[in-house]
N, C-alpha and C positions, 0 to 999 in steps of 0.2 A: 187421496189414497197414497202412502207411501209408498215406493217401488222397491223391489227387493234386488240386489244385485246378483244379475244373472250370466256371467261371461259367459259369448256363444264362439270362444277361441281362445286356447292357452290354458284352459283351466286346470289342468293338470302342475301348471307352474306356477299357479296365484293361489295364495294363502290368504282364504278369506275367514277375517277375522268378525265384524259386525257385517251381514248382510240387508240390513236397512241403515248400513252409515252410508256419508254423502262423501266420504276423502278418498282416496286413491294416493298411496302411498307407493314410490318409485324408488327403485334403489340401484339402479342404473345397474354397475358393473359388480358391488357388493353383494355377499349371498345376504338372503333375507334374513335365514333364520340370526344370522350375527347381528344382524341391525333386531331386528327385534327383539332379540336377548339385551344387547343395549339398551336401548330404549325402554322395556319392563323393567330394566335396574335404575331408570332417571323418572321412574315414577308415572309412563306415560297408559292413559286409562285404555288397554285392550279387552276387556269386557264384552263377549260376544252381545249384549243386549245395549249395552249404552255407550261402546268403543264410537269416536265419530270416522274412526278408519273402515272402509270396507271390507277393502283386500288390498294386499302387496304385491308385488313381485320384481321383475329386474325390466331392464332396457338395454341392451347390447345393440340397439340398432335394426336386426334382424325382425323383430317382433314389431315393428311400430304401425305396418298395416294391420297389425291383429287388435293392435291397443286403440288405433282409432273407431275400428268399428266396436269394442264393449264400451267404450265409450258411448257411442251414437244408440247403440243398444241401452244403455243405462243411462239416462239424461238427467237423474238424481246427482250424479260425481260433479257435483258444483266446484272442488279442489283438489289442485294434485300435488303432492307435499311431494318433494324430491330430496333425496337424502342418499350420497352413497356416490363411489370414485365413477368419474366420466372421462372415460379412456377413447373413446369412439366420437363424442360429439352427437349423441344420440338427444342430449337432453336440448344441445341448440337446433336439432333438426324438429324436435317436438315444439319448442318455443316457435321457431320460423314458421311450423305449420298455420300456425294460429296466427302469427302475425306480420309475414310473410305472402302467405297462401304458396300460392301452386302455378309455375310457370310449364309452358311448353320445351317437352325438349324432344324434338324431331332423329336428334343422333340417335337415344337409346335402340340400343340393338333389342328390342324386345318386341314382339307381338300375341295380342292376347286371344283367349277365343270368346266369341259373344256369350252375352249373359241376358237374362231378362230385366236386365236395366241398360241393356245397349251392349255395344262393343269397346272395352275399356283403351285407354289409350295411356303408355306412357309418360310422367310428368316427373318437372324437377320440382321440389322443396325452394322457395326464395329462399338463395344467397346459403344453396347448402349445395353436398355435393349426390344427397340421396334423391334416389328414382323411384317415384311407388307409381301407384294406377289413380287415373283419375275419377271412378268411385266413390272415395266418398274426397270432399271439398267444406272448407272451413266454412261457407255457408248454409250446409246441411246441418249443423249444431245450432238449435234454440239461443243457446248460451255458451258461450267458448268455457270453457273448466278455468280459474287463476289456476296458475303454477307458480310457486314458492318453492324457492330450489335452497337449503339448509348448509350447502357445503358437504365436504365428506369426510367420513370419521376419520382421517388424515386429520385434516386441516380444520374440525371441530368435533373432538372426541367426545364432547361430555352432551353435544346436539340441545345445550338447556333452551335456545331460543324456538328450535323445534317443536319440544316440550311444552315451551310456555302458549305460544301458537296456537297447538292445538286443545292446550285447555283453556282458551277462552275463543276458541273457533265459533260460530256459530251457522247451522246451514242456511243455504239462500231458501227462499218459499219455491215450491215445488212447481220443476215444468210442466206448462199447460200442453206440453205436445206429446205424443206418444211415443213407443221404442222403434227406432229405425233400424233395421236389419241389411247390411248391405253385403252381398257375397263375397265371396275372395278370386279373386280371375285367376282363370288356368290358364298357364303362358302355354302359348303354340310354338311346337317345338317340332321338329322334322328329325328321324334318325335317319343320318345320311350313311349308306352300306359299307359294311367294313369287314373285319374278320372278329368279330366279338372278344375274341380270348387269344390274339393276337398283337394289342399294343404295350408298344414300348414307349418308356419317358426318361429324359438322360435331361441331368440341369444340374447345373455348378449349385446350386443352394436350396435349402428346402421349400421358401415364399414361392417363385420359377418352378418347382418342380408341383408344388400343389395346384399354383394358376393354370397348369398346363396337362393336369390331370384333371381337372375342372372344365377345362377345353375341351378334352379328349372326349367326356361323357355327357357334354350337353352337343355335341357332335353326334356322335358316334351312340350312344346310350340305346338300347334294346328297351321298348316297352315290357316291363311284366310282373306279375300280380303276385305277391305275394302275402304271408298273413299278417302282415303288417302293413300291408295296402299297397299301394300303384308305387312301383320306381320305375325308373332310367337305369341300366344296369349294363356293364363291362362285368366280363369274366377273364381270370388270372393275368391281371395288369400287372406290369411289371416296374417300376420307377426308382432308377438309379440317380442319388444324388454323389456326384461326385467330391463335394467340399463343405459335409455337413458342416454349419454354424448357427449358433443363434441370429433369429431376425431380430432388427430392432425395434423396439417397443412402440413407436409412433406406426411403422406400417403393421404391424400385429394388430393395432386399434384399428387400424382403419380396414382392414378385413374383419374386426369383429370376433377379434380372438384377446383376450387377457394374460397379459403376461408373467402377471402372478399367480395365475392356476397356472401357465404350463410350467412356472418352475416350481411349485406345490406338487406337480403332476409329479416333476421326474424327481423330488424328492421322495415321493411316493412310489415310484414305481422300484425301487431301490432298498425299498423296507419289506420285511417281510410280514408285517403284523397287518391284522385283518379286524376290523371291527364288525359288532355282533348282527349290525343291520346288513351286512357286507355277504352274499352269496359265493364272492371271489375277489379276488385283487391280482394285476397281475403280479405284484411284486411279491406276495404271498405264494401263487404258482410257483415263484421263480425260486423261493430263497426258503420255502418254511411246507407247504401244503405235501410234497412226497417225501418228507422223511430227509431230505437232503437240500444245501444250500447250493442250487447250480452254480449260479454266479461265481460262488466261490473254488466249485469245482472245477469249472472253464480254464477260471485266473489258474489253478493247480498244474491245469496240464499244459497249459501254454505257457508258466514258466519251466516244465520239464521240457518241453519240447514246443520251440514256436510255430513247427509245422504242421501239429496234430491236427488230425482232421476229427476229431472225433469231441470237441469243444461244441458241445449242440444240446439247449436245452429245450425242453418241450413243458408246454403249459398244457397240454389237451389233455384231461383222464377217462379213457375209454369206458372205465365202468363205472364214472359216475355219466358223464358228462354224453354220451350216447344215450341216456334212457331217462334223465332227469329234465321235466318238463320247465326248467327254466335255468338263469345262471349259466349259461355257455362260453367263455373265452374266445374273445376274437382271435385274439395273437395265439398260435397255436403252437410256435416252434422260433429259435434264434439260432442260427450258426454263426463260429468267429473263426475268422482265417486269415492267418496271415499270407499274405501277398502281395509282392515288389518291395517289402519293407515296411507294411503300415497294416495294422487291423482291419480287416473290413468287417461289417455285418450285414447279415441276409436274416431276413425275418418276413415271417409268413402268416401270413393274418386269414380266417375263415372269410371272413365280410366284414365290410369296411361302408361307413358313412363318409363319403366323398367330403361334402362341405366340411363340417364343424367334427369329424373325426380324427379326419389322414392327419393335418399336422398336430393336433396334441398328441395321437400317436405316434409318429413321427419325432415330437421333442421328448419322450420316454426313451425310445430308439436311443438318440443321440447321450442323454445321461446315463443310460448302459453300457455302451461301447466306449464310452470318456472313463467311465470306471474300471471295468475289467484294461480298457489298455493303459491308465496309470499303474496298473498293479501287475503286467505283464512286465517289462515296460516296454510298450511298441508306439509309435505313434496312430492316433485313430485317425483311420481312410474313408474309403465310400459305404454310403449305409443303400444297399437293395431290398426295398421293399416288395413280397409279391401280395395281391390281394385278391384271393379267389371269386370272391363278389364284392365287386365295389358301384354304389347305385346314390342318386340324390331322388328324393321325393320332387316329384313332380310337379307342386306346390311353392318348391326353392328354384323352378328352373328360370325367375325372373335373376334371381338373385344370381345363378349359376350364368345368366346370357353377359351380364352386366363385369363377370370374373372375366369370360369368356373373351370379351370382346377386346381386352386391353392385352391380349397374345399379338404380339410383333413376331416377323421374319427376323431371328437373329443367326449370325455365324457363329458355326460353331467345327473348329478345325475336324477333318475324319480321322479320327484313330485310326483308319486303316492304311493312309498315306495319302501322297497327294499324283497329280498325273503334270506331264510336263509335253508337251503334243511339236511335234514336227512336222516340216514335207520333207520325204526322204526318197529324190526321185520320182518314182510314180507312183508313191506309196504315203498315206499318212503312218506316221511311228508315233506312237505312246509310248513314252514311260511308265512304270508305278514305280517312284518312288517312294521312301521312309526315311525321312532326315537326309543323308549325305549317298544313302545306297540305293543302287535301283533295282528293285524287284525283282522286276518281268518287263520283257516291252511285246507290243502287239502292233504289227504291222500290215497294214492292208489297204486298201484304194478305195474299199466302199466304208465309209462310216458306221453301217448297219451292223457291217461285219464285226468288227471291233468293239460294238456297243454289245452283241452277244456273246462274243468272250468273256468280257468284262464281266456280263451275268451272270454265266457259267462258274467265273471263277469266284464271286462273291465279290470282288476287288474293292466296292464300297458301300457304305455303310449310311450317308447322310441323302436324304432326298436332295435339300438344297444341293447341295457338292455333285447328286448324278445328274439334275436338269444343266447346273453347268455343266458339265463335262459333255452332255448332249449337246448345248448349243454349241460348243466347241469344234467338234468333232463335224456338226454338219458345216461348220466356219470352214474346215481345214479341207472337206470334202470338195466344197464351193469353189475355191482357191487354186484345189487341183485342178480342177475338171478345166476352168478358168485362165491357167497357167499366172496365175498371180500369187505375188507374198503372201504367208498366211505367218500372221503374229498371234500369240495366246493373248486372249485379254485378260 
């Protein structure tokens, strides 16, 4: 009896095209509908009844424990034709699967919760750098699928060996085993207590500043349920990148972001035109949806005047967008201000998907404020972003432990100044300094004392910079009491 292809995950993003064919067709990094508009113009048979493809869709990496199990579920997919740009290394972590298998890797910072097939355990991919669950195992398959990998329509545009392939394909004879169902492990996660709608994130670059907002809420993250199911959620994050840039293309892949949507994005987000299937765009909000071009009016009043404060466009419309059951705008609101010399922008998002949102929104950001400040002409400064909800499904928080875990202790100087510490008689004396000037100085014999001034006064700003300053302080206290030198380390 034929089996019919049934994906029990993803199906929302698989385009199936014959449901008793035997191929599986990947298209790694390429949208599908492109490849398959290709491919119907080289002649290739998509006929829902005698197509030998079943369904398509992508491979970004993210998705590859969902691909193995409709796999194991559908044990018909004898082939997986691979066709389409591999920016991530997704397509060698899928080959390794099969003929590699699955090594131990004790480091991953992950643990799962039990399942009625036991309790899953982190594993590495042979001689790859991906981490999934050890559920399902290259064993569990009757028959491993071939994979036939085409190149990409880069580097074979007209895909005729593809083509010719799969018109003289033929399926293997049908598995004697049945469909194997294997579940998806929920990582165990612990929120450890914070102030929910009290953190900040400060980073010279945008890559730094997403790892570390990815930190903050598989950290920190509030269970709770809403109508689109179970997040991890922070409320009004706030994340200053101080020295917007583009990332480069190799570490974009390797998080699992494409860098030709995000420069389509911010080409996008810069037009004002709106297509018919299209509910909203932001760049439509910005440039064409009220009657007026903001952008353009921004650049207006900040070549009148580059202090205007009143350069602030808003995407939100009250009377539609409070009462219409769908089509909402995340990004709500931009302001552009100049300050010490350089543009900044602040921009204000309703709710924000942590993982695969913050930096493609984020690289629209940055192609905004590169634009209005050519046309100012100011140089573009730091982009603050706030985000009133921002949450990862619960589902991604393997994937969110594994961002998580490569957060290092780095320095990072305190804007607020620095402290220079003495014995001054029977007293320890701080400084605050700022560059060549000194503040304020606070002089006292009990360390304790001086540590609550300092708090009092707000004097800084960096955790790292106050535990030093604490271990200092009880240095200088120790030394007094002591009568011995006390030197700053």
């Amino acid at each position: 009896m034929r089996l019919r292809f049934e994906p029990i995950h993803c199906r929302e993003h698989l385009n199936i095209i014959n449901p008793y064919g035997t191929v599986g067709l990947i298209t790694l990094w390429s949208r599908p509908d492109v490849i398959l508009e290709r491919l119907r113009r080289r002649g290739l048979n998509l006929d829902p009844s005698t197509s030998p493809i079943a369904a398509l869709g992508t491979l970004y990496g993210n998705g590859l424990r969902e691909l193995l199990r409709n796999l194991l579920y559908n044990p018909q997919i004898d082939t997986l034709v691979v066709y389409g740009r591999n920016r991530s290394g997704s397509l060698e972590e899928l080959q390794a699967f099969f003929e590699r298998g699955l090594e131990p890797y004790t480091e991953a910072p992950v643990t799962y919760e039990p399942t009625p097939l036991g309790t899953p355990a982190p594993v590495r991919i042979g001689n790859t750098r991906r981490v999934i669950d050890n559920l399902v195992r290259p064993e569990l398959f009757e028959r491993a699928p071939v994979i036939h990998y085409f190149g990409s329509p880069e580097d074979n545009p007209n895909a005729d060996d593809l083509v010719s392939f799969l018109k003289d394909y033929r399926p293997e004879p049908p598995p004697a085993g049945r469909r194997v169902r294997i579940p998806l492990p929920h990582v165990r996660v612990s929120c450890f207590p914070s102030n929910p709608r009290g953190h900040t994130i400060i980073a010279d670059d945008p890559l730094t500043a997403w790892k570390d907002l990815v930190a903050a809420i598989h950290r920190f993250g509030v269970p709770v349920i809403l109508a689109k199911g179970e997040r991890r959620e922070l409320q009004n994050v706030k994340v200053i990148v101080e020295k917007p840039a583009a990332v480069p293309d190799p570490l974009l892949g390797r998080y699992g972001f494409d860098p030709e949507r995000l420069r389509r994005y911010q080409h996008d987000i810069l037009s004002g035109s709106i297509e018919q299937d299209e509910t909203y765009n932001y760049g439509n909000r910005l440039r064409a949806y009220f009657g007026v071009d903001s952008i353009a009016e921004v650049v207006r009043r900040l070549q009148s005047d580059p202090q205007d404060r009143k350069a602030y466009a808003v995407l939100w419309d009250p009377r539609r967008d409070l009462s219409a059951p769908s089509g909402h705008p995340c990004l709500v609101s931009l302001f552009f201000r100049t300050f010490q010399g350089v543009l900044t922008l602040t921009a204000v998002f309703r709710t924000h998907n942590a993982l695969d949102a913050w930096l493609v929104n984020f690289y629209g950001l940055m192609a905004v404020l590169d634009s209005v400040s050519r046309s100012v002409p100011l140089r573009p400064g730091p982009i603050t972003v706030f985000s009133h909800s921002i949450s990862i499904d619960p589902g991604q928080m393997d994937r969110a432990a594994l961002i998580a875990a490569e957060k290092t202790c780095r320095y990072r100087e305190d804007p607020m100044g620095y402290f220079r510490i003495t014995l001054d008689g029977d007293a320890i004396l701080v400084e605050h300094r700022h560059g060549d000037v000194t503040l304020k100085t606070y002089r006292h014999a009990k360390a304790s004392r001086i540590q609550h001034e300092l708090a009092r006064d707000t004097a800084l700003s960096d955790i790292n910079h106050a535990l030093y300053l604490g271990r200092q302080l009880e240095r200088a206290e120790r030394c007094l009491k002591d009568g011995t030198p006390f030197v700053q380390e």
